[in-house]
C-alpha positions as CSV (number, residue, x, y, z in Angstrom):
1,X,77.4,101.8,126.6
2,X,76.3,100.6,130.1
3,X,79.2,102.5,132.1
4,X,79.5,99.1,133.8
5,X,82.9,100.3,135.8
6,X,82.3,104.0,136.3
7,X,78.5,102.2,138.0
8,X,80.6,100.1,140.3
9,X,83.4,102.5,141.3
10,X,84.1,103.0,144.6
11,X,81.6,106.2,145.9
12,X,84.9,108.3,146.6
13,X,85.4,108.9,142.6
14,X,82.0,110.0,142.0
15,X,82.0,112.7,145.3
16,X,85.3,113.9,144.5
17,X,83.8,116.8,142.0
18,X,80.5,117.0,143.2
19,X,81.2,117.7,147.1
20,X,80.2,121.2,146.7
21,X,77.2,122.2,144.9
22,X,76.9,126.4,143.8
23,X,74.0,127.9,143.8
24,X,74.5,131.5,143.8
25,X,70.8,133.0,144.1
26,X,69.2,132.5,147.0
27,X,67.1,135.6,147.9
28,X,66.8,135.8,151.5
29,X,66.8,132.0,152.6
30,X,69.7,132.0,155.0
31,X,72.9,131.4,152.8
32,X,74.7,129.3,156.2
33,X,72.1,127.2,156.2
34,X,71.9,126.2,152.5
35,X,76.0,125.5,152.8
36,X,75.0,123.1,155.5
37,X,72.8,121.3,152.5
38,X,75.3,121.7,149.9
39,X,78.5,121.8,151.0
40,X,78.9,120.1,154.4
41,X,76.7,117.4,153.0
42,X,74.4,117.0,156.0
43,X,71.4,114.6,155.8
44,X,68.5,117.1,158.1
45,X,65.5,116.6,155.8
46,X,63.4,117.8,158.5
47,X,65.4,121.3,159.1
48,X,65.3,121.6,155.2
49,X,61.7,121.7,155.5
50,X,61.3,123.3,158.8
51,X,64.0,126.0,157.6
52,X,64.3,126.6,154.3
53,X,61.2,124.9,151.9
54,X,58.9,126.5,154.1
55,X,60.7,129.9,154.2
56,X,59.7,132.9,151.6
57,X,63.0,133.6,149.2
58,X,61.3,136.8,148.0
59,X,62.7,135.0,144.7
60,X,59.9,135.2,141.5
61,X,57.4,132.3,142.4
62,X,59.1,129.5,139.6
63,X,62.2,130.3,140.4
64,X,62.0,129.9,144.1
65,X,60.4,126.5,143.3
66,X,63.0,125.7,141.1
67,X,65.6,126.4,143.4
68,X,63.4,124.7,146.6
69,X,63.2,121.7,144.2
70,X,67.1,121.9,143.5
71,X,68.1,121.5,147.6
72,X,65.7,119.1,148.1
73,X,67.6,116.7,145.3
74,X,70.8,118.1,146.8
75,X,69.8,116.6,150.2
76,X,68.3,113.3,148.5
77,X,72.0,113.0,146.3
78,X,73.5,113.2,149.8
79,X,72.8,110.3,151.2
80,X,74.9,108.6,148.3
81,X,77.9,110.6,149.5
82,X,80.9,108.4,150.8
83,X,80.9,109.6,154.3
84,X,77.2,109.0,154.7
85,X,78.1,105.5,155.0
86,X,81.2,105.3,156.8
87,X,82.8,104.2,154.0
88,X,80.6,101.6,153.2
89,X,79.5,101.0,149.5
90,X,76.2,101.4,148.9
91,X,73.5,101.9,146.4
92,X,70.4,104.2,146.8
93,X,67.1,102.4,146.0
94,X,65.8,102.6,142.6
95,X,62.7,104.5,144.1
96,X,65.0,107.3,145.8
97,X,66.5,108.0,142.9
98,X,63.2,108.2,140.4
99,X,62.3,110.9,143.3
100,X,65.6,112.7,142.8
101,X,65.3,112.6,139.3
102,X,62.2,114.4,139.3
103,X,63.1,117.1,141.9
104,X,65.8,117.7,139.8
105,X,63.7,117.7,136.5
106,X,61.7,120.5,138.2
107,X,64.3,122.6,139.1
108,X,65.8,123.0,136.1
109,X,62.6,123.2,134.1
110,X,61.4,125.9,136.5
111,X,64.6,128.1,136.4
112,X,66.9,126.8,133.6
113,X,70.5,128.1,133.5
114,X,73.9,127.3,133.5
115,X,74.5,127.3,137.2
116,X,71.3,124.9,137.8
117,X,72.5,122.8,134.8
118,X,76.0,122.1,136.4
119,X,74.1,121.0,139.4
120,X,71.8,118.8,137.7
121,X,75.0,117.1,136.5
122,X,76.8,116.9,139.1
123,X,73.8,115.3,141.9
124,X,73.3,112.9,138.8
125,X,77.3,111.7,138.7
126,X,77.3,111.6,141.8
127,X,74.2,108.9,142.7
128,X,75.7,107.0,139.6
129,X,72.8,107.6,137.0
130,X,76.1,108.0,134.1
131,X,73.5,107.6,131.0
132,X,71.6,110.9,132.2
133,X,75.0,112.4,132.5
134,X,76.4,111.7,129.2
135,X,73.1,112.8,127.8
136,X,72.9,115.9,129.3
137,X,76.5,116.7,128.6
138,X,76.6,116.1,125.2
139,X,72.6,117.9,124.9
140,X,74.6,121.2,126.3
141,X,78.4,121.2,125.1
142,X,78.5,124.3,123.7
143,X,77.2,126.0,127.2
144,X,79.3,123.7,129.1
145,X,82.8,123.6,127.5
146,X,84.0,125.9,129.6
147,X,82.5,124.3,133.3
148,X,85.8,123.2,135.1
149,X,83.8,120.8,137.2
150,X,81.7,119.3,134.1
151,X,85.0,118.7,131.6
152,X,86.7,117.1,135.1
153,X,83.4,114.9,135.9
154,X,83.5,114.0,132.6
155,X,87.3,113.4,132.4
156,X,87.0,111.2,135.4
157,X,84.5,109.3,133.5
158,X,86.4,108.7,130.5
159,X,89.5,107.4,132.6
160,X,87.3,105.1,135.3
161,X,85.9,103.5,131.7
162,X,89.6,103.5,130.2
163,X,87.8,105.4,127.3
164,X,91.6,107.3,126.6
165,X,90.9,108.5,123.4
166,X,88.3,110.7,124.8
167,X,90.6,111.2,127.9
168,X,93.1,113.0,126.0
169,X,90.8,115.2,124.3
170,X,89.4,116.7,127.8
171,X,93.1,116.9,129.0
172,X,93.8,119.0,125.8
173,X,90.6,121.2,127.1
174,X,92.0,121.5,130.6
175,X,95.8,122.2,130.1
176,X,94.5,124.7,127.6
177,X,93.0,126.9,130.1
178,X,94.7,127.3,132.9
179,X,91.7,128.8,135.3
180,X,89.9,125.4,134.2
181,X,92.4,122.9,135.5
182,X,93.3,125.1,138.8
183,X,95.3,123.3,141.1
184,X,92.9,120.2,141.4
185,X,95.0,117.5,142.2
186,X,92.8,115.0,141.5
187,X,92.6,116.2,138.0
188,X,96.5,116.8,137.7
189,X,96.2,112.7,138.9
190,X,93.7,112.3,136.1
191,X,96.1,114.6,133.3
192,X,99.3,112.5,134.2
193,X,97.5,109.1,134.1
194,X,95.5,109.9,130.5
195,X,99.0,111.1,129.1
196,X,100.8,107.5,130.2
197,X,98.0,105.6,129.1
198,X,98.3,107.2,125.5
199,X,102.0,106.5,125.2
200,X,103.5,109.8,126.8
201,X,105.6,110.0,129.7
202,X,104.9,112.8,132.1
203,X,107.4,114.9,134.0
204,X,105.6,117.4,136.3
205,X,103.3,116.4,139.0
206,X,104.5,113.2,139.0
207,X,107.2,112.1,136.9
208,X,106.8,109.0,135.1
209,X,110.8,109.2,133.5
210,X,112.2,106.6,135.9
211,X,110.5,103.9,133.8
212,X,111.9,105.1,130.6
213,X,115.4,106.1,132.0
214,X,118.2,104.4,133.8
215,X,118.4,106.3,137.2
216,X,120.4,105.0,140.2
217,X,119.9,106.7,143.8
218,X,121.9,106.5,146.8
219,X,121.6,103.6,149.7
220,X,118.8,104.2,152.0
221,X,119.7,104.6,156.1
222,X,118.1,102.9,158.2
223,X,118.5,101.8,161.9
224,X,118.8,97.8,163.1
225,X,116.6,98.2,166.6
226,X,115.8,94.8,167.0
227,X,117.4,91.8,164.7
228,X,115.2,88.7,164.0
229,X,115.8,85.9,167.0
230,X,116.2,83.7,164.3
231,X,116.6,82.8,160.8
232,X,113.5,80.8,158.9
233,X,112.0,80.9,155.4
234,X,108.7,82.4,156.2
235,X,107.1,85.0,154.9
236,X,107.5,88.2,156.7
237,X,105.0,90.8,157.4
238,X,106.2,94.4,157.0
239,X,104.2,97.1,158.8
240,X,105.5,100.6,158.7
241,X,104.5,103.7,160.7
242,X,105.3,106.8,162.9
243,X,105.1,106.0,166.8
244,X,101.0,107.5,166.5
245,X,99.6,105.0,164.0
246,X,101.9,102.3,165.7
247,X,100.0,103.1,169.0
248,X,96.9,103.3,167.2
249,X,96.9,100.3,164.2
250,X,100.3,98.7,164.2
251,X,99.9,96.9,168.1
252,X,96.7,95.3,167.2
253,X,97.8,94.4,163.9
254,X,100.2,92.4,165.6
255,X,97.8,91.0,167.9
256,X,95.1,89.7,165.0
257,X,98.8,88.4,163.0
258,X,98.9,86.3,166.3
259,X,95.2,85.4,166.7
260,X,95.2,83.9,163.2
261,X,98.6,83.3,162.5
262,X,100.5,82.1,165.4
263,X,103.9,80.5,164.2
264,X,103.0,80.9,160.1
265,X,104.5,84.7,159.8
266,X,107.0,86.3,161.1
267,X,106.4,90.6,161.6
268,X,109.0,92.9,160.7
269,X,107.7,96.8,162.3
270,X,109.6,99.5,160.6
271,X,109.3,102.9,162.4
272,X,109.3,106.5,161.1
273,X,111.0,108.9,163.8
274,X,111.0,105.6,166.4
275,X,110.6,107.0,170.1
276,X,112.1,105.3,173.6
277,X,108.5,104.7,174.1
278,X,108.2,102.9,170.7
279,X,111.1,100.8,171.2
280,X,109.9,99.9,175.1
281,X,107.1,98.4,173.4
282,X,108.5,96.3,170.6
283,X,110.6,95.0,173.3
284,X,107.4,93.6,174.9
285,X,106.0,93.0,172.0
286,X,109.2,90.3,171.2
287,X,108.6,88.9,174.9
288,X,104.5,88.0,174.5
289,X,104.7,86.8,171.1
290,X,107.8,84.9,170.6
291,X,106.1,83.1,167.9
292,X,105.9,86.0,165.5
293,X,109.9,86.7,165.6
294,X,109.5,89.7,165.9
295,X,112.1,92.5,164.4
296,X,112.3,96.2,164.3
297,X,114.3,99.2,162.0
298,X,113.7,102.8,162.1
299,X,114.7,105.6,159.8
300,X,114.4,109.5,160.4
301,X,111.8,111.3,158.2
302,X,112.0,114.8,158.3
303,X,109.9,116.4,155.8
304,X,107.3,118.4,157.4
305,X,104.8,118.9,154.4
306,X,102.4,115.7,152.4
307,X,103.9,113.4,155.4
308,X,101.5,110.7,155.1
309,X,102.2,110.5,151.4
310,X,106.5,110.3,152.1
311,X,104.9,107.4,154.9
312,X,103.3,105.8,152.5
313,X,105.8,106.1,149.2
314,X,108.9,105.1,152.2
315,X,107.5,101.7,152.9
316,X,108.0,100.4,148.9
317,X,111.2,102.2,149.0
318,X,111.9,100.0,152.4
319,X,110.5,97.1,150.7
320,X,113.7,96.0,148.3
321,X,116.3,96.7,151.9
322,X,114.2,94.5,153.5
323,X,113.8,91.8,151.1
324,X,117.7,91.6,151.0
325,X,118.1,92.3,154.4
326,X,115.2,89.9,156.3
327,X,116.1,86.9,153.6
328,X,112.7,86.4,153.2
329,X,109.8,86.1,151.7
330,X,108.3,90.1,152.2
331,X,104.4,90.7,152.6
332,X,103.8,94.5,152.9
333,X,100.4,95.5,154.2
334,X,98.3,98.8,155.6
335,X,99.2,99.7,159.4
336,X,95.8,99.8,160.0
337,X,94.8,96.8,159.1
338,X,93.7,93.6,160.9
339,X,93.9,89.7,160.0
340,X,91.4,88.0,159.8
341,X,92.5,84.2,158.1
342,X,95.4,81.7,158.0
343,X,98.4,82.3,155.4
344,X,97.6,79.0,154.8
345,X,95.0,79.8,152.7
346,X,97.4,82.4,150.7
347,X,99.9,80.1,150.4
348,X,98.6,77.8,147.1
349,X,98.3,81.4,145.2
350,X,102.2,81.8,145.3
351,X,103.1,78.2,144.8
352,X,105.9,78.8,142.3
353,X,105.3,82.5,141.7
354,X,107.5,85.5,143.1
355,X,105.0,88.2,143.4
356,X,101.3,88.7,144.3
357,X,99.6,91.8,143.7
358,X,96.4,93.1,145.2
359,X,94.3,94.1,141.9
360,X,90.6,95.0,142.5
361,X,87.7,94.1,140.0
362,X,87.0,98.1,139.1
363,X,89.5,101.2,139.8
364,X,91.1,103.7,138.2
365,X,94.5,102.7,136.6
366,X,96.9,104.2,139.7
367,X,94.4,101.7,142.0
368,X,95.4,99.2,139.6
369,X,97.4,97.4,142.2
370,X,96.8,98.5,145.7
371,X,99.5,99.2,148.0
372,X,97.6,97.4,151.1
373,X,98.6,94.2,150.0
374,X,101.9,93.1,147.9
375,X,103.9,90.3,148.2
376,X,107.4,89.8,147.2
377,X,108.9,86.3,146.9
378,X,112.6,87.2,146.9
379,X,113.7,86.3,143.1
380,X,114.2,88.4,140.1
381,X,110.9,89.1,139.3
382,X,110.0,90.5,142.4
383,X,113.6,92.4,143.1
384,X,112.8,94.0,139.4
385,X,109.3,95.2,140.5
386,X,110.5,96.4,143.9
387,X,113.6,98.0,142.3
388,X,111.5,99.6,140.2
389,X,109.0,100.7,142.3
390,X,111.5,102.4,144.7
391,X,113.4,104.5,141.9
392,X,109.9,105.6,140.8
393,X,109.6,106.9,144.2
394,X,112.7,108.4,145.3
395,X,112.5,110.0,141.8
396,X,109.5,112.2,142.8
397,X,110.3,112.3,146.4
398,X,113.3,114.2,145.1
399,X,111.4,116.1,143.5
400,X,109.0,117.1,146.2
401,X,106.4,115.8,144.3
402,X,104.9,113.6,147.4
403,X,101.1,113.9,145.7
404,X,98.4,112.2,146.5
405,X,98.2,108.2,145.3
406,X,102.2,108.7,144.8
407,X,102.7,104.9,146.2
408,X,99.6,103.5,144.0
409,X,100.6,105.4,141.0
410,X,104.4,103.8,141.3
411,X,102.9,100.3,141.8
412,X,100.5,100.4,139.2
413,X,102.7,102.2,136.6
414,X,105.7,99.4,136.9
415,X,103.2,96.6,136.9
416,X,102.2,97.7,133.3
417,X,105.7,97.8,132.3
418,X,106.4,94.8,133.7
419,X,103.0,93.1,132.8
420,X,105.1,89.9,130.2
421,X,107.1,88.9,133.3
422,X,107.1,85.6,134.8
423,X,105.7,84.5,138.2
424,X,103.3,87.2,138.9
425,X,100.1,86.3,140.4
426,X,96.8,88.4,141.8
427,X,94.5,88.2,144.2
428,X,91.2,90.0,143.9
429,X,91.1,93.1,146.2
430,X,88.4,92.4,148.3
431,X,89.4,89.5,149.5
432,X,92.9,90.5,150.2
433,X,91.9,93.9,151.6
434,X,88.3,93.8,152.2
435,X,86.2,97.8,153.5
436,X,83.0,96.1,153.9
437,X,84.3,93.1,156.7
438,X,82.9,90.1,155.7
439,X,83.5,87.2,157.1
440,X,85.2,85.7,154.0
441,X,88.6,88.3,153.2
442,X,92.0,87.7,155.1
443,X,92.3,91.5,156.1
444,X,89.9,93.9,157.1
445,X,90.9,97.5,156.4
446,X,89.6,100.7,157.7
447,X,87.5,102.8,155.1
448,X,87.6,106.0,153.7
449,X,86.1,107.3,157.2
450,X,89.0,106.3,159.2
451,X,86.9,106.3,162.7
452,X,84.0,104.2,161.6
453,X,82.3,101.7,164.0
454,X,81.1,98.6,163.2
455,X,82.7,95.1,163.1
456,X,86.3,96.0,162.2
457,X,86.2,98.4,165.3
458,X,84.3,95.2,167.2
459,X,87.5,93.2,166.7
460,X,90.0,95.4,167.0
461,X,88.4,96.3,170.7
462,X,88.4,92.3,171.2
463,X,92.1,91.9,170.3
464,X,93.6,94.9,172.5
465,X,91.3,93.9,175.6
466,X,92.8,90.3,175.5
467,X,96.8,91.2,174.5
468,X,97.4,94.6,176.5
């Protein structure tokens, strides 16, 4: 196999069990500064050697070299970690890695154990060298059956490379053993997905019922705060937020939605917990940009645990009232993100079709659709989906089971049931939502490092110093 999709995943996947590194002898190197190394994921190659290469461990001579060799590779590996790149994707040069590979080769021949092993595996998953991973896994099963972090590295794998059959089998391992599955939500995420995929239907964590049962829930509340000035058939754009990521994303959204988009797209802002302030400001909002028709609702939100999770699931629930309730066309993006090209150039993708979906080239099944970008033409096909979506949600919200990837779980899921249904087209995900900010994508979204400069902070800047 050449692991093509778990190579080209997005970094996040392959840090997600490999953030901390344990190394539990140390000898009198200075245990605060090692975490620094391999846990905070710091990048100070100079203080390693100033610090701690240098430094005696009063450990036996190989294994202090083993375990000098080990952070050394631990510092290389973190340079491929997610935040070392603001979010950015990249790929460590083919000579950084042959040096990693042999720092890590010399650790665990000079001290070989468990604990080193584990390491070995993990630094390796995590700079993408899958092969080496597979090969030592399946070179040391026996020892490693009963790593938590190996089986869920390897788990991980299996789903990113939609490998089920061997899914199921490691979710057998983990549910088995309670101490090995914890309460990692990311592998709870993993268990549920690997148990849909293979024909179950999960209840707990997040329950997946609402597609095999009918369920009906009551009508959602919301508040009218500013009705559309007037009625036309253009798409809408829905933007929903709490009065903090309005401030902070949602008012320069609405600027780029008018710097690219003047008179092609209405702008709908649905508020969570709306403030006088908030509503001050929408009101001068609808004054400078006239164009944009701008409308408002707001609803009260007042769960006080996994709130951006109920923000995010609340905006597909919202999604089917506002559909009925704007008359038209609905396109339901990110809060934070910015546009960048004409609906124009969206508009041949829909030509007779009721619902575009955001679907990027590799992810993990509950990425399978994104929630950053989906569009929802009005007719049955759409209605279905959304309806569908929403009763997923309100299901587990119910529940309390407001989990991370909720929203993209409930998209993706319904999408697969629905996959035979007419009028349902895709656009690739980074062009509709695009991290890296080329100059070709119609949105630019922030990354995984929420605070990252660069050219999506450029333009943002830009926007508010000419529309404030």
């Amino acid at each position: 196999m050449d692991y093509f999709r778990a190579k080209k995943m997005h970094q996040f996947y392959r840090d997600v069990f490999t953030r901390e590194i344990t190394i539990t002898e140390t000898g009198k190197l200075p245990v605060l500064e090692l975490e620094k190394y391999t846990v905070q994921g710091q990048l100070d190659f100079f203080g390693l050697c100033r610090s701690v290469l240098s430094a005696d461990s009063g450990l036996p001579e190989t294994h202090d070299k083993g375990l000098k060799s080990l952070l050394l590779a631990v510092v290389m590996a973190n340079l491929s970690l997610d935040k070392s790149w603001q979010g950015k994707q990249v790929i460590l040069p083919e000579g950084l890695k042959s040096s990693l590979n042999q720092a890590l080769t010399d650790a665990i021949t000079r001290h070989p154990c468990i604990e080193y092993l584990e390491a070995v595996i993990q630094l390796l998953f995590r700079v993408g060298d899958i092969e080496s991973v597979v090969s030592l896994v399946g070179q040391n099963s026996e020892y490693l059956k009963s790593s938590a972090k190996i089986v869920k590295i390897m788990l991980m794998l299996a789903v990113i490379e939609e490998n089920f059959d061997l899914a199921l089998s490691l979710v057998k391992t983990l549910t088995a053993d309670s101490q090995l599955m914890g309460e990692d939500a990311m592998a709870l995420l993993l268990t549920v997905t690997t148990i849909y995929k293979c024909g179950g239907t999960p209840e707990s964590f997040i329950d997946f019922r609402s597609l095999r049962q009918k369920m009906s829930f009551p009508a959602d509340a919301y508040n009218i705060e500013f009705a559309p000035a007037c009625n036309n058939d253009r798409t809408t754009v829905v933007v929903c937020c709490d009065p903090v990521y309005y401030a902070k994303h949602a008012v320069p959204l609405v600027y780029s939605i008018f710097d690219t988009n003047n008179g092609l797209l209405n702008v709908h802002l649905h508020v969570y917990n709306i403030t006088d302030a908030v509503r001050t400001d929408v009101a001068r909002l609808r004054q400078q940009f006239p164009e944009l028709n701008i409308s408002c609702t707001s609803e009260i939100v007042s769960v006080a645990e996994n709130i951006v999770t109920h923000y995010a699931s609340r905006r597909f629930i919202f999604a089917e009232y506002a559909l009925k309730a704007l008359k038209t066309p609905v396109l339901i993006v990110d809060a934070d993100c910015l546009f960048r090209k004409s609906w124009q150039d969206i508009m041949p993708r829909i030509e007779d079709m009721d619902l575009l979906l955001n679907k990027p080239e590799i992810a993990p099944f509950w990425e399978s659709v994104c929630g950053g970008f989906v569009w929802l033409g009005g007719g049955n096909t759409s209605k279905s989906y959304i309806g569908k979506v929403r009763k997923f949600l309100l299901n587990n919200l119910h529940q309390n089971n407001a989990v991370w990837f909720l929203d993209q779980m409930a998209l993706s899921a319904v999408a697969s049931e629905l996959a035979a249904m007419p009028g349902v087209a895709t656009i690739p995900g980074s062009y509709a939502i695009d991290i890296e900010h080329t100059d070709h994508s119609f949105t630019w979204v922030v990354t995984t490092i929420k605070h990252a400069q660069g050219r999506y902070n450029d333009y943002k800047t830009a926007l508010c110093a000419e529309f404030d």
